[in-house]
C-alpha positions as CSV (number, residue, x, y, z in Angstrom):
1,X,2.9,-5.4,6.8
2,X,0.2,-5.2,9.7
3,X,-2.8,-3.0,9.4
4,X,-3.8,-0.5,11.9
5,X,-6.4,-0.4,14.1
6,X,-7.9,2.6,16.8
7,X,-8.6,0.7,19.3
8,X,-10.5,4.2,20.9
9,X,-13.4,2.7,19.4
10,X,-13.3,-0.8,19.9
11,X,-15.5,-1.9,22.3
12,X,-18.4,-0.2,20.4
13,X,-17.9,-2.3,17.5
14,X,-19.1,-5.7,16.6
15,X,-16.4,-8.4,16.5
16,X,-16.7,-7.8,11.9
17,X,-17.1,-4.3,12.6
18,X,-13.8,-4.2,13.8
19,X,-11.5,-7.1,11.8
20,X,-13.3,-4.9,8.4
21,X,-11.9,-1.5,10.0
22,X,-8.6,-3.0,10.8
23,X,-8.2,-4.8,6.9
24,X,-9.0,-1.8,5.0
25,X,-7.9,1.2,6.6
26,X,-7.8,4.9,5.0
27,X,-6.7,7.8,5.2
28,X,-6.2,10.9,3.0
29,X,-3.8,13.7,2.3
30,X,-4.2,16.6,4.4
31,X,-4.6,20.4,3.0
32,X,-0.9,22.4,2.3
33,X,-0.8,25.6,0.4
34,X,2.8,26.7,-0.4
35,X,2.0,28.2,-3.8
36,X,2.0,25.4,-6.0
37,X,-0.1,25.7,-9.0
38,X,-1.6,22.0,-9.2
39,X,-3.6,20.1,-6.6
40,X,-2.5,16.0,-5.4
41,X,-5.3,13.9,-3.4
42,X,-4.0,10.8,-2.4
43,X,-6.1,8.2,-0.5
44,X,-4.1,5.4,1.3
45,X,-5.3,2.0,1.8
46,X,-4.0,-1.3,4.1
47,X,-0.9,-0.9,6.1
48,X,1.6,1.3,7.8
49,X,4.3,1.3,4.8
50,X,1.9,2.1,2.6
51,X,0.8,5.2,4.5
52,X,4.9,5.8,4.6
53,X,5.2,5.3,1.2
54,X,2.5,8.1,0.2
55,X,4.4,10.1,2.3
56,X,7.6,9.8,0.0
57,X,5.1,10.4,-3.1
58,X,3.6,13.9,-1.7
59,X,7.5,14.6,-1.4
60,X,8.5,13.7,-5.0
61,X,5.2,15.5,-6.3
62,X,5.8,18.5,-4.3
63,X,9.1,19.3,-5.9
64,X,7.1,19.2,-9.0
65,X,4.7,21.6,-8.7
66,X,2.1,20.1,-6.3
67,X,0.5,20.7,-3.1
68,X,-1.7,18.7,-1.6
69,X,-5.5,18.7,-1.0
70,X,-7.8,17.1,1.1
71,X,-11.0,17.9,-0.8
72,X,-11.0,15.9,-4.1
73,X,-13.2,18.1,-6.0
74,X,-10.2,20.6,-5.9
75,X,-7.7,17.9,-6.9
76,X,-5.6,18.1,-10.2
77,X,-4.5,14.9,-9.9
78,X,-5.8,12.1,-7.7
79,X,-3.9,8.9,-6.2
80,X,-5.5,5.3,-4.7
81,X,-2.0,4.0,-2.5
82,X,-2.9,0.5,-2.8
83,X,-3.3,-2.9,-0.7
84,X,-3.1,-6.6,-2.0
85,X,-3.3,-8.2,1.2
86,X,-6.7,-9.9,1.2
87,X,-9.6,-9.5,-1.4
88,X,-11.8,-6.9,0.7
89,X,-8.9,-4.5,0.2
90,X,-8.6,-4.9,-3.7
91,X,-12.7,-4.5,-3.5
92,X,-12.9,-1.6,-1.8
93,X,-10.4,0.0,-4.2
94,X,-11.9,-0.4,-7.4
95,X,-15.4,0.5,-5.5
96,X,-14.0,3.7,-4.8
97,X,-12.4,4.1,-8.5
98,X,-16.1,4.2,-9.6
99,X,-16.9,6.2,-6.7
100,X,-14.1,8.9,-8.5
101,X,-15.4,8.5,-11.7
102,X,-17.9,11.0,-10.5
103,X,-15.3,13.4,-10.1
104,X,-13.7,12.8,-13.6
105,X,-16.9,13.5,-15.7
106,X,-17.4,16.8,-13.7
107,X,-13.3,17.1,-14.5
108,X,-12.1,15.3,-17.1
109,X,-8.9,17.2,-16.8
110,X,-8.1,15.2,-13.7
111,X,-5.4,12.5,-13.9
112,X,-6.4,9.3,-11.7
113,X,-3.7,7.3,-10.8
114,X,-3.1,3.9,-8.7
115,X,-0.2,3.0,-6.6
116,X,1.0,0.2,-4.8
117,X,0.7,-3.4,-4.3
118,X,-2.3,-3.2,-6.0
119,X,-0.9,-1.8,-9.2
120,X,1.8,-4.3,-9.2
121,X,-0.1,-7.2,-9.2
122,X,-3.0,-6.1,-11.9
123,X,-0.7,-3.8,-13.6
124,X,-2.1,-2.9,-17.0
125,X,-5.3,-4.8,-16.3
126,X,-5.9,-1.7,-14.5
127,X,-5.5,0.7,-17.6
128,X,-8.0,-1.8,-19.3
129,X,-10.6,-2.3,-17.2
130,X,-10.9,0.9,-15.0
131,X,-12.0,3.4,-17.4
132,X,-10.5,6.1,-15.6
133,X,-7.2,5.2,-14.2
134,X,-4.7,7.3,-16.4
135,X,-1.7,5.9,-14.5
136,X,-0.4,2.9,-12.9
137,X,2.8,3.1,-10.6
138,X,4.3,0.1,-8.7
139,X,6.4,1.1,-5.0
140,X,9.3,0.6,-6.4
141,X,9.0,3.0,-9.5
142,X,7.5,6.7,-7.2
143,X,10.7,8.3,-8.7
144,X,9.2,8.1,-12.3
145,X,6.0,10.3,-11.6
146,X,6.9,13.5,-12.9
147,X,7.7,11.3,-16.0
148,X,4.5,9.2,-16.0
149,X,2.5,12.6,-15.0
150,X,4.0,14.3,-18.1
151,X,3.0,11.5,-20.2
152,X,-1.0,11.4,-19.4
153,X,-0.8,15.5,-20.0
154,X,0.0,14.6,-23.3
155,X,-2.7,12.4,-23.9
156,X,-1.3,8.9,-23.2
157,X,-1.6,6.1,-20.4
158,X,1.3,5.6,-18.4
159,X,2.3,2.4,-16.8
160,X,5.6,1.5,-14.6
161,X,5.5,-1.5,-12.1
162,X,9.2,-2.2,-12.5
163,X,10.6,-3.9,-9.1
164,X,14.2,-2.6,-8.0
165,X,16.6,-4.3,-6.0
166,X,18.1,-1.4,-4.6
167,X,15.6,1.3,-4.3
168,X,15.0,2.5,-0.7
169,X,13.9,6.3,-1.3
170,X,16.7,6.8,1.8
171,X,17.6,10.9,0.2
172,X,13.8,11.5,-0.2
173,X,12.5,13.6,3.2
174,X,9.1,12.8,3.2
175,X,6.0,14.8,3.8
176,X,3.8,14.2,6.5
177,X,0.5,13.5,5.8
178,X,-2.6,13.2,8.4
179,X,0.6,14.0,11.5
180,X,-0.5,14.7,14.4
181,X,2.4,16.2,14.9
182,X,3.4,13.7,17.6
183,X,4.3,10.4,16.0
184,X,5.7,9.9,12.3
185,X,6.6,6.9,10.7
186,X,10.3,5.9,9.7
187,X,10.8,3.2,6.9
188,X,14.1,1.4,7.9
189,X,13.5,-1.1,4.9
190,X,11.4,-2.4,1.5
191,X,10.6,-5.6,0.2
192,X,10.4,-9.5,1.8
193,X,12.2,-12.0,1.5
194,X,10.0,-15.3,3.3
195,X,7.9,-15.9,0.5
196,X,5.0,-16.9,3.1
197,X,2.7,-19.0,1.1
198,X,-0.2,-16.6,1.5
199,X,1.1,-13.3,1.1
200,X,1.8,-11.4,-2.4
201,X,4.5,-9.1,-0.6
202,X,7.4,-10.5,-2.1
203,X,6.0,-10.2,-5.6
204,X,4.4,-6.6,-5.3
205,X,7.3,-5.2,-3.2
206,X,9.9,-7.3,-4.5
207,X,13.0,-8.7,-2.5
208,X,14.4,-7.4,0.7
209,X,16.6,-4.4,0.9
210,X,17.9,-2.4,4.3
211,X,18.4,1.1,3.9
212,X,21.3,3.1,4.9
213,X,21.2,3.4,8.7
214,X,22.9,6.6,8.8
215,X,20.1,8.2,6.8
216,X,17.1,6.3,9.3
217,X,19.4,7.8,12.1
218,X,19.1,11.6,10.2
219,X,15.3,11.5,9.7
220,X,14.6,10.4,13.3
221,X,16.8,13.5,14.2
222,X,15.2,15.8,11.8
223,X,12.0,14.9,13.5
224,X,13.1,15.5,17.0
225,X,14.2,19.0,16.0
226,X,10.7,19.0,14.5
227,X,9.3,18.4,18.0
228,X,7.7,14.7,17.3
229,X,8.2,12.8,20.4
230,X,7.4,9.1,18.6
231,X,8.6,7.3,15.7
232,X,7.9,3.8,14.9
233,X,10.5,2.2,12.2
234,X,8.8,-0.2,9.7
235,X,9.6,-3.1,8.0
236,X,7.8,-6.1,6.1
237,X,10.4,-8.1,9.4
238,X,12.5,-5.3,10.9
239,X,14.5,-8.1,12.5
240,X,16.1,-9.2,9.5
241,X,17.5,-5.3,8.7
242,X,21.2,-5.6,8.0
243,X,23.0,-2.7,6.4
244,X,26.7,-2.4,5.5
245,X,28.9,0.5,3.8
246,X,30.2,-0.1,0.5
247,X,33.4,-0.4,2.0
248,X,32.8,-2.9,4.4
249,X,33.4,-1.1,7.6
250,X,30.4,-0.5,9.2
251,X,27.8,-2.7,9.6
252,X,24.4,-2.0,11.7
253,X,22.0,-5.0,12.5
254,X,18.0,-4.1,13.7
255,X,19.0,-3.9,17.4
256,X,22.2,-1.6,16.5
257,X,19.8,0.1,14.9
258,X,17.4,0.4,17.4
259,X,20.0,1.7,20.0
260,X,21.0,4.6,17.4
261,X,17.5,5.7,17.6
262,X,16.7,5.7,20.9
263,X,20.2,7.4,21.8
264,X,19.0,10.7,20.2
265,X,16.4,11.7,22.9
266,X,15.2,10.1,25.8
267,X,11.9,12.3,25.0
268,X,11.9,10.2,22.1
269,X,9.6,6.9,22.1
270,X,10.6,4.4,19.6
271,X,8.3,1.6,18.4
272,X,8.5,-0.8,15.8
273,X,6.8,-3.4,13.7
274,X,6.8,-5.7,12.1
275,X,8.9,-8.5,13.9
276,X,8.8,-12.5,12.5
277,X,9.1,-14.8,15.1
278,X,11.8,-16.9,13.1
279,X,14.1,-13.9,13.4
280,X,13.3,-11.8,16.7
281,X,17.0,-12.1,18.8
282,X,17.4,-12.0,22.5
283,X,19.8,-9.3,21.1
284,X,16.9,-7.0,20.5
285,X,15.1,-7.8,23.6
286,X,18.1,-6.7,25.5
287,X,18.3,-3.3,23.7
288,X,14.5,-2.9,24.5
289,X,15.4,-3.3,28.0
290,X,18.3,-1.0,28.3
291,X,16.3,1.6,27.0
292,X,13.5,3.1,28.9
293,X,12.5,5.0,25.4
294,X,12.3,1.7,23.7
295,X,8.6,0.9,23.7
296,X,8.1,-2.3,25.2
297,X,5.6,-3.7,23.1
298,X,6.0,-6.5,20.2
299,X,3.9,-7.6,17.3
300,X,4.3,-10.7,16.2
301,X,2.4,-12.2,14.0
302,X,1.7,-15.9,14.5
303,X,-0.9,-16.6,11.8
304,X,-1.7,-20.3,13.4
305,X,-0.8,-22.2,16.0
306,X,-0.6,-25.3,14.6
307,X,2.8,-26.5,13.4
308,X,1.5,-28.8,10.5
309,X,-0.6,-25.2,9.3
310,X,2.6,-23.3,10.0
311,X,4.5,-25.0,7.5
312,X,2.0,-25.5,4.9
313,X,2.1,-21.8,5.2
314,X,6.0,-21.9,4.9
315,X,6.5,-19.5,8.1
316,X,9.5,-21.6,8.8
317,X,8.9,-21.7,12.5
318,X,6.6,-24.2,14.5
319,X,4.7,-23.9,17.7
320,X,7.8,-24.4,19.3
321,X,9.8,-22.0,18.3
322,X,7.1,-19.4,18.5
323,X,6.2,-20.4,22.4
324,X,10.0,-20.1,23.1
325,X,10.6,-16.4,21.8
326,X,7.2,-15.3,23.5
327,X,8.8,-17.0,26.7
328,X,11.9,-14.9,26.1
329,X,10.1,-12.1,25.8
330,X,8.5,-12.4,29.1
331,X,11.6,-13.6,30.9
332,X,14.0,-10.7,29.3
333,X,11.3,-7.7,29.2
334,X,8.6,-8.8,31.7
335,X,4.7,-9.8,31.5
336,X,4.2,-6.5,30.9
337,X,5.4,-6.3,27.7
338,X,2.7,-6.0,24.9
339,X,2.2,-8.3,22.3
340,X,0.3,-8.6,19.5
341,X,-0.4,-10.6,16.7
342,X,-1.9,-11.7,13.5
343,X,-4.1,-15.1,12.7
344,X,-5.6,-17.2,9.7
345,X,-8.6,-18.3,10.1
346,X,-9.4,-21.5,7.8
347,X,-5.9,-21.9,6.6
348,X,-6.3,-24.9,3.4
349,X,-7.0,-27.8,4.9
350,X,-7.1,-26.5,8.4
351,X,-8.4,-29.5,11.2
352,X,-10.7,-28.9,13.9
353,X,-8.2,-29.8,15.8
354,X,-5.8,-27.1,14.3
355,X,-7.9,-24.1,15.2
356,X,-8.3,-25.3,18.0
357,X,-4.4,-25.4,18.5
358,X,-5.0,-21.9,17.4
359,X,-7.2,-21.1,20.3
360,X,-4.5,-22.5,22.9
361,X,-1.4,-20.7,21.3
362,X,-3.8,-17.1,22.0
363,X,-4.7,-18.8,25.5
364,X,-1.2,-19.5,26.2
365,X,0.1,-15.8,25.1
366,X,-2.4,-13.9,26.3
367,X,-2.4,-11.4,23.8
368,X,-3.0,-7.5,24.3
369,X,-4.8,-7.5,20.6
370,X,-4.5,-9.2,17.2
371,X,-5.6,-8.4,14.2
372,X,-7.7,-11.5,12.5
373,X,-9.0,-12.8,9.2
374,X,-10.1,-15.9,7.6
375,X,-8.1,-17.0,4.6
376,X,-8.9,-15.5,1.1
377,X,-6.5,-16.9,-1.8
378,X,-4.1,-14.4,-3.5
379,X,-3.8,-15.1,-7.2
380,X,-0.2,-15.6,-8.1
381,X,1.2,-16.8,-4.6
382,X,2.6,-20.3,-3.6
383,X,-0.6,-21.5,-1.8
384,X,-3.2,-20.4,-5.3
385,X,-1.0,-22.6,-6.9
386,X,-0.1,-25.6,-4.7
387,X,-3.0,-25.8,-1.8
388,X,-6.6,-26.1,-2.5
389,X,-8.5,-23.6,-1.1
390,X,-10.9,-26.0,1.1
391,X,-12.2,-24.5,4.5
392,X,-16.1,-24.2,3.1
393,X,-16.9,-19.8,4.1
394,X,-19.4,-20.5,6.5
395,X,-16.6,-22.8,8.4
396,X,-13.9,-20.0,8.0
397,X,-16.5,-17.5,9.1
398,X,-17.2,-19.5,12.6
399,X,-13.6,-19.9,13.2
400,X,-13.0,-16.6,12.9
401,X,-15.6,-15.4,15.1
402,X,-14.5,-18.0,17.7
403,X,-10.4,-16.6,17.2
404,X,-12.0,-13.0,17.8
405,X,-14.0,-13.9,21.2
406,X,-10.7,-15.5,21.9
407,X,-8.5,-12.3,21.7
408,X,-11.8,-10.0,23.6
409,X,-11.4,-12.6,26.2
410,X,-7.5,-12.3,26.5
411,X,-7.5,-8.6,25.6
412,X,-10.1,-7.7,28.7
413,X,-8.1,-9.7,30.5
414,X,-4.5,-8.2,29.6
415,X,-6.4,-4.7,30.2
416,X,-7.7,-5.6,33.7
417,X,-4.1,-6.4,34.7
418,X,-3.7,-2.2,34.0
419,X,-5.7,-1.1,36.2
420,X,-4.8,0.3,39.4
421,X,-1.0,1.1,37.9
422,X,0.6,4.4,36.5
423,X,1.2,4.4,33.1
424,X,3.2,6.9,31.1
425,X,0.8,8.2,28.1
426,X,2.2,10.1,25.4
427,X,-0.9,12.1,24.6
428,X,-1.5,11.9,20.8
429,X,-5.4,13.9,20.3
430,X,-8.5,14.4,21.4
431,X,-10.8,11.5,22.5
432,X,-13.3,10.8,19.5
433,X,-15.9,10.6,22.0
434,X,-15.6,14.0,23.9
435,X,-13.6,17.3,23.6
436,X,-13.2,17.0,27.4
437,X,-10.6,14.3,27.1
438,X,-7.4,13.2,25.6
439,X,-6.2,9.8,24.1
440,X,-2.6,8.7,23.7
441,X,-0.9,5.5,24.0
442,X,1.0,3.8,26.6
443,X,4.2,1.7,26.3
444,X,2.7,-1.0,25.7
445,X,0.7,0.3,22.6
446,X,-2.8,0.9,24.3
447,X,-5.4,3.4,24.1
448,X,-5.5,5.3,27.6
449,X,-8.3,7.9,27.7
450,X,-8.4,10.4,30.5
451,X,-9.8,14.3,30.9
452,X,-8.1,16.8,29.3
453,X,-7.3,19.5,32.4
454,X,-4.1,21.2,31.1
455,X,-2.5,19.1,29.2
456,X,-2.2,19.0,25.2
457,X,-0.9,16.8,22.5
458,X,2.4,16.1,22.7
459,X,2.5,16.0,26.6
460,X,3.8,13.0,28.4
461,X,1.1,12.5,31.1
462,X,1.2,9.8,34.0
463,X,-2.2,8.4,34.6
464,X,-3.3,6.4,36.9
465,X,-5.6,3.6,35.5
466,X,-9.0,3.3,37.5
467,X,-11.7,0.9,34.3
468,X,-11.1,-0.6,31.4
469,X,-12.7,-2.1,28.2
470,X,-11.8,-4.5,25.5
471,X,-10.0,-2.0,23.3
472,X,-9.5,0.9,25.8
473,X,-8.2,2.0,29.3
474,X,-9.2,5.1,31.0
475,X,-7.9,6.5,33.9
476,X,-7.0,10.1,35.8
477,X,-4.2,12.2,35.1
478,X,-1.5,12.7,38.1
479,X,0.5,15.8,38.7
């Protein structure tokens, strides 16, 4: 699953300043007070699901007895939702754990518990060597937390990391943390099934299950009648959804799906991520451009661009294939459609002449962002135990640097081609920078920045494009 980025601030950040922002990303539970008599904090880490995912645990911990606080100090219980992607994100969680342990000498009372892909890798390592963690609860087992809560008030650890094959949380409504009220996040799908050589997904998620489309389809209505005008649908590869009723007679594919959504409300944007390029249909293309409400915007991820690198890490595509669904999406949905992606740096045994291939595939694409890293070895997956980790830092470091002038290049470039058009901006908040003026996003997934007047969050505003940066444009709203 991809991280997230604000690309508001972009341009004011150094090339590491940004990549670090984008692999470790936060956010915490927001204040409710319906009466409940106990107090949850939960800080998320890493990528869209798992933001989803804490979501489904405020739910579950609200019907037992908890609201939820965004002050830890008043916290009763607190949660770390955790990433495994890369090292940095595993880093900054147990920094923070003795950050809490602060907290929990002033409170000993309070329970500390982690969650996530995080706690499904170390599991009960945890338990040992974080003093203060009282829980551990893998994505798969959020159902079990009244149970595991239950068993730390009387005076025990509690662990449960179990992966299900079935478990989609599809009757859990989830509770919206940090909404703007605007956009919410729909999970169509858990688990992975591609077993990239890189990427612990598959073990701390488990294997790929669709969930019930019906249900996806009553949530996205649910939020309409709440007044959101966006939801994205996530997946670890939304193009490999496939649901079917247990008797056989209905059967919904991703770009079925896609059209159900975007059939509620034309007022309603839908977006979605993420999509692998060995799976992305011109089926799904089409539905995008049937669909004026269909965002038409793309990330996919392409991690290298050379084929050799590709296979080593077992994306089952080449160059090839990759170049020919990024053509179809220009020819079927137009140059204007966004795309994103994600790259390696420093892949094992990487060339020269590989990253270099690299550099050409983002060349070639033109990318509107990416989100980039050099390589850091996940215990437990197929490369730790097959490829040696080779690229010296210093080398992985350079490439990097040289992959992100790449994409400023290619993203000033894409941004450029915006000005002097209309775009349609769903306005999502304030600017960070000024009170005066309002940020939202465009079709194609971009910041747009332009005075406030009138208008207010939630409005669909046509703007008129006049400057640009790397990571923003800004324009002037017209009546």
């Amino acid at each position: 699953m991809d991280p997230i980025i604000d690309l508001d601030f972009i341009d004011n950040r150094t090339p590491e300043q940004a990549t670090a922002a984008a692999s470790c990303d936060t956010k915490v539970s927001v204040e409710t007070n319906t009466g409940k008599t106990r107090k949850l904090y939960i800080e998320s880490y890493g990528c869209q699901m798992n933001f989803s995912d804490s979501e489904i645990v405020s739910s579950i911990m609200h019907e037992q007895g908890f609201d939820t606080t965004s002050n830890i100090e008043h916290a009763d219980v607190v949660f770390l939702n955790t990433c495994s992607i890369r090292e940095k994100a595993e880093t900054t969680v147990r920094n923070r754990l003795g950050q809490i342990n602060y907290y929990k000498r002033k409170k000993p009372s309070m329970v500390i518990g982690v969650l996530g892909c995080m706690a499904e890798r170390l599991k009960k390592s945890l338990l040992e060597e974080e003093k203060i963690v009282d829980l551990v609860v893998g994505p798969d087992a959020y159902r079990d937390l009244p149970n595991l809560i239950n068993e730390v008030d009387g005076g025990q650890k509690a662990v449960n990391v179990l992966l299900s094959r079935e478990e989609t949380y599809a009757d859990i409504n989830p509770i919206r943390l940090n909404s703007n009220g605007v956009s919410a996040f729909i999970s169509i799908m858990r688990g992975c099934d591609n077993m990239c050589s890189f990427c612990v997904v598959p073990f701390t998620r488990g294997r790929e299950r669709s969930r019930d489309a019906h249900s996806i389809v009553r949530e996205a209505e649910g939020l309409v009648a709440q007044g959101f005008k966006e939801v994205t649908l996530l997946g670890q590869n939304v193009d490999s959804y496939k649901w079917e009723s247990e008797d056989g007679t209905e059967k919904v594919n991703f770009a079925q799906l896609l059209e159900l959504v975007a059939q509620l409300s034309p007022d309603l944007r839908v977006r979605f991520s993420t999509s692998h390029p060995k799976d992305i249909t011109d089926e799904v293309l089409y539905t995008m451009k049937k669909y004026d409400n269909i965002c038409k915007y793309i990330h996919l991820p392409a991690q290298s661009g050379n084929s050799r690198v590709l296979e080593l890490m077992n994306r089952t595509y080449d160059r090839a294939w990759y170049l020919n669904r990024v053509d179809a999406i220009r020819a079927i949905l137009g140059e204007e459609c966004g795309i994103s992606s994600d790259m390696i740096a420093g892949f094992c045994s990487e060339t020269e002449e590989e990253h270099q291939d690299t550099l050409s595939l983002m060349e070639y694409v033109q990318y509107d962002y990416s989100y980039m890293f050099f390589y850091s070895e996940r215990p437990g997956t197929l490369a730790a135990r097959k490829l040696e980790d080779d690229i010296p830092l210093e080398v992985k470091k350079r490439r990097l640097a040289e992959i992100i002038e790449k994409q400023r290049e290619c993203s000033l470039n894409r941004n450029k081609l915006d000005i002097g058009r209309m775009h349609r901006v769903l306005v999502e908040n304030f600017s960070k920078k000024s009170a005066d003026f309002l940020s939202g996003r465009n079709d194609q997934n971009k910041v747009v920045i332009f005075p406030k007047k009138h208008y207010k969050k939630g409005d669909y505003v046509n703007v008129f494009v006049n400057d640009c940066s790397v990571g923003t444009l800004f324009g002037e709203a017209v009546n």
